[in-house]
C-alpha positions as CSV (number, residue, x, y, z in Angstrom):
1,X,113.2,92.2,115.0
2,X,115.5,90.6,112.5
3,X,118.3,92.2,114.4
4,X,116.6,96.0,113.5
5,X,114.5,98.2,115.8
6,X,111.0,98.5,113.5
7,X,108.6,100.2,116.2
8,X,110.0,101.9,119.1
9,X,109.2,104.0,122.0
10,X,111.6,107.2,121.5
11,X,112.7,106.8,124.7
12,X,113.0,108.5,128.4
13,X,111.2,111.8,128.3
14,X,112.0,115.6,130.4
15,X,108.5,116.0,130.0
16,X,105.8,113.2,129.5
17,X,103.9,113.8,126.6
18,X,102.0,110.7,125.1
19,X,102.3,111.1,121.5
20,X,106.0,110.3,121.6
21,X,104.5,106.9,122.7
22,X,103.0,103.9,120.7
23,X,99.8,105.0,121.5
24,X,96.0,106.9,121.1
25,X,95.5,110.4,121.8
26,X,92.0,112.0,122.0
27,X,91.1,115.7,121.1
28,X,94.4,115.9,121.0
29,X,95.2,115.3,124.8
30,X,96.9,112.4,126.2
31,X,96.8,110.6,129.8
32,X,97.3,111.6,133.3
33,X,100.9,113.3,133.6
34,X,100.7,115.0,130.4
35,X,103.4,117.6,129.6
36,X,104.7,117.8,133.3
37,X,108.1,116.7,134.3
38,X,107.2,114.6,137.3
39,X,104.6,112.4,137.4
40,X,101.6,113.3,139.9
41,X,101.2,110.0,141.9
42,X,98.4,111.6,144.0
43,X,96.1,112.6,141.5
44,X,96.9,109.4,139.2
45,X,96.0,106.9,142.8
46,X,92.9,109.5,143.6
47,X,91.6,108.6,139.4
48,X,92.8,104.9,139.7
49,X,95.5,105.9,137.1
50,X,96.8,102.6,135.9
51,X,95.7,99.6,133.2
52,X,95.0,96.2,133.6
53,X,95.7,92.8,131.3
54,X,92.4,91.3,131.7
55,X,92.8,88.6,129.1
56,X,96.0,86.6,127.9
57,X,97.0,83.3,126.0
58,X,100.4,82.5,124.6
59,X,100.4,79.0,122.6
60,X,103.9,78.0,120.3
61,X,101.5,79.9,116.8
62,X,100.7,82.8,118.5
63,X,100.7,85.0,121.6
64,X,97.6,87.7,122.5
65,X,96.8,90.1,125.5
66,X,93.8,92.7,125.9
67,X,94.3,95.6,128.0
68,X,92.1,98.0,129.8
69,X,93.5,101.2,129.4
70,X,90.5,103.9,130.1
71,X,91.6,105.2,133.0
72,X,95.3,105.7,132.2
73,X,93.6,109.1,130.4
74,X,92.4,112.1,131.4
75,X,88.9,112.6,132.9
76,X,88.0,115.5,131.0
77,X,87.7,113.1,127.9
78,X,85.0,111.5,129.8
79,X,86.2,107.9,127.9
80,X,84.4,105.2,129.1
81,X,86.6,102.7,127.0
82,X,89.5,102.3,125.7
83,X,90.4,98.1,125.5
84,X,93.9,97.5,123.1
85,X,94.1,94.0,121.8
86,X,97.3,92.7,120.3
87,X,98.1,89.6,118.4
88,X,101.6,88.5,117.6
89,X,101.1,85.4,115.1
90,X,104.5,83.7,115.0
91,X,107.3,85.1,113.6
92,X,106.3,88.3,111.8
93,X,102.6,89.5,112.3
94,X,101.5,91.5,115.0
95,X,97.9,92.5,114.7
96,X,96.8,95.7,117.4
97,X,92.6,96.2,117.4
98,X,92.0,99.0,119.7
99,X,88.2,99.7,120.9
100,X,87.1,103.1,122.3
101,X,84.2,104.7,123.6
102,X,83.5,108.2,124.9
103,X,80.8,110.5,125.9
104,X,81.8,112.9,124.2
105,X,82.0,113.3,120.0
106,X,86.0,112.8,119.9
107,X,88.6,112.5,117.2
108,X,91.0,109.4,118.1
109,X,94.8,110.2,117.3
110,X,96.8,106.8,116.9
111,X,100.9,107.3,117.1
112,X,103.8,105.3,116.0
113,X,107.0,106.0,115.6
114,X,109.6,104.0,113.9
115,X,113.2,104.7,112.4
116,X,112.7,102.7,109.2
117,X,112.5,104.5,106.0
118,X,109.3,105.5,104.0
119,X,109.4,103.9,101.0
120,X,104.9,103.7,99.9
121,X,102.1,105.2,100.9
122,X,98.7,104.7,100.1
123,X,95.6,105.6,101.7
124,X,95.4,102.6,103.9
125,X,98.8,101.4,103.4
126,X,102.3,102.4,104.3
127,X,105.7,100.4,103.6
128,X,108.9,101.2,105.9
129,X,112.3,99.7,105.5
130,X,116.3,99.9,106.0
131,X,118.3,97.2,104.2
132,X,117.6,94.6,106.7
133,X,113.6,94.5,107.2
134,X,110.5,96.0,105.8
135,X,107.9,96.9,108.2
136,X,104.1,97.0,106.2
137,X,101.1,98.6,107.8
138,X,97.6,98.2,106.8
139,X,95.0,100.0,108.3
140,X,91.4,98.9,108.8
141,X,88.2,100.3,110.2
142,X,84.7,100.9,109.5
143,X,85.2,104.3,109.5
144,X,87.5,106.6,107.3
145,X,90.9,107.2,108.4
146,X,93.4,110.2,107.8
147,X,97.2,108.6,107.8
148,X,99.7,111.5,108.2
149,X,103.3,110.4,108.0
150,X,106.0,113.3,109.1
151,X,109.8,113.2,109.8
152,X,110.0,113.6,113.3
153,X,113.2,114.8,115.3
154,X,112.0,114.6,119.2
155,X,114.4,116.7,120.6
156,X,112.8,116.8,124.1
157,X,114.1,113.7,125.3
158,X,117.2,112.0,127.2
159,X,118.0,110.6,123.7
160,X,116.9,112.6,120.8
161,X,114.6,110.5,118.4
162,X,115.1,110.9,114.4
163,X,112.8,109.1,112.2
164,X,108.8,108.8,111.0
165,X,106.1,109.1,113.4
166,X,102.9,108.3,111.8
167,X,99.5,109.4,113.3
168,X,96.1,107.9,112.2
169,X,92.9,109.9,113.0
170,X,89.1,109.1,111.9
171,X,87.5,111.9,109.7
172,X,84.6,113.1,111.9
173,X,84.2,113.0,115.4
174,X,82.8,109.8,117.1
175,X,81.6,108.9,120.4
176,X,83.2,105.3,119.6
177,X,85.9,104.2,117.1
178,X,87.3,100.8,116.6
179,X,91.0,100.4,114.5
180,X,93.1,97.1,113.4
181,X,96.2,97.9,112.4
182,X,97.8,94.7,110.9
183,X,101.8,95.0,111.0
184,X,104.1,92.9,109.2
185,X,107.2,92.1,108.0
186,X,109.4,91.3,105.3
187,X,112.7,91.4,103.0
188,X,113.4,94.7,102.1
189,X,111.9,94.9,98.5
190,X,110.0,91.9,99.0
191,X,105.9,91.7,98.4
192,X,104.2,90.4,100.9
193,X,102.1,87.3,100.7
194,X,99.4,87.9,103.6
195,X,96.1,88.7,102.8
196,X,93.8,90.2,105.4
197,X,90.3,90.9,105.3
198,X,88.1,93.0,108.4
199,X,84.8,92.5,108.1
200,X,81.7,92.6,111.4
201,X,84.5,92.5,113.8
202,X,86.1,89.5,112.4
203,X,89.5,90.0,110.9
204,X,90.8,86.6,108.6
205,X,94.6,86.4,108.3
206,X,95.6,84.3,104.7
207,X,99.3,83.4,104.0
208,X,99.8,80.6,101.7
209,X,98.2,77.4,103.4
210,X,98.0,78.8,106.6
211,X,94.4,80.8,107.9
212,X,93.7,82.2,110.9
213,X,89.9,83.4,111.6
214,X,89.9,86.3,115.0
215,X,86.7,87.3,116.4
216,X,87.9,90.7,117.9
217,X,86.8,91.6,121.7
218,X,84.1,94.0,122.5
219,X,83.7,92.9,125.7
220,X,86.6,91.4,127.2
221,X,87.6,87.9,125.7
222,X,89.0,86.7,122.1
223,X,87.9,84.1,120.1
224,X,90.7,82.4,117.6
């Protein structure tokens, strides 16, 4: 975006190992296939090892999806959801709720990685940025969050990825955990006029004249 790459996907892996993807990770394990070199097709048709888009809208202000993702992961986690809803409001917000449930007591692990530069970090606030764009993340949840930020050099791909990979975690184990994570972006240097506000799974986006109000999916449908 704005001719930079902000969020990417490190790229094509000798071994699959989720967290070098834009993704969650649970207990610290990822989905089927982890950490082997070729993907087990037998065991992932045997689990019903893929995701579905089960809601979608696309409109000339703004563009959402929700996918099912719950049984891309391994069964051991015993997750019985895991929907990801995300929001791109035309040009430069993109707004990711994710909503996950498990048997268990589990710690939820969100990755990102980008190649932009840190330039702040708070506790529920990071700023990235080379001198084209500014990528600005704000985190929010009902629950506490850890942010970790760390330079990462993936070394263990077909293309070695250098840059920040951020991971987001709640504080004490849950058997269900919801996140939005409200990405924007900007000048480099420039303060961002968006205000956002999460509050009984309704999140209200404020820029200047323009308002959105988003009822966030439980279920399977959103509301905006």
């Amino acid at each position: 975006s704005r001719k930079s790459d902000v969020l990417i996907d490190p790229g094509y892996e000798l071994f699959k190992r989720t967290s070098n993807h834009n993704t969650v990770m649970i207990n610290g394990l990822g989905q089927l296939g982890e950490g082997t070199k070729w993907f087990d097709v037998n065991r992932a048709l045997h689990y019903q090892h893929f995701g579905n888009i089960i809601d979608y809208k696309a409109t000339k202000k703004y563009t959402y999806w929700t996918a099912d993702a719950t049984k891309t992961y391994l069964p051991e986690l015993k997750l019985t959801k895991f929907l990801r809803t995300v929001i791109f409001i035309k040009p430069d917000i993109i707004l990711v709720y994710d909503d996950l449930e498990s048997e268990i007591k589990s710690q939820f692990q969100w990755q990102w990685h980008t190649p932009l530069s840190l330039i702040k970090k708070s506790h529920t606030q990071m700023n990235f940025s080379n001198e084209k764009v500014q990528l600005n993340f704000e985190l929010m949840s009902d629950e506490t969050i850890f942010a970790e930020i760390k330079t990462a050099q993936l070394t263990d791909l077909v293309m070695p990825f250098k840059g920040n990979s951020l991971e987001f975690k709640n504080k004490k184990k849950l058997n269900q955990m919801q996140l939005l994570t409200a990405i924007h972006l900007t000048n480099p240097n420039e303060k961002s006029t968006l205000h956002f506000t999460y509050q009984n799974n309704t999140v209200k986006v404020i820029e200047k004249n323009h308002a959105y109000i988003i009822k966030l999916p439980r279920q399977k449908k959103l509301k905006l």
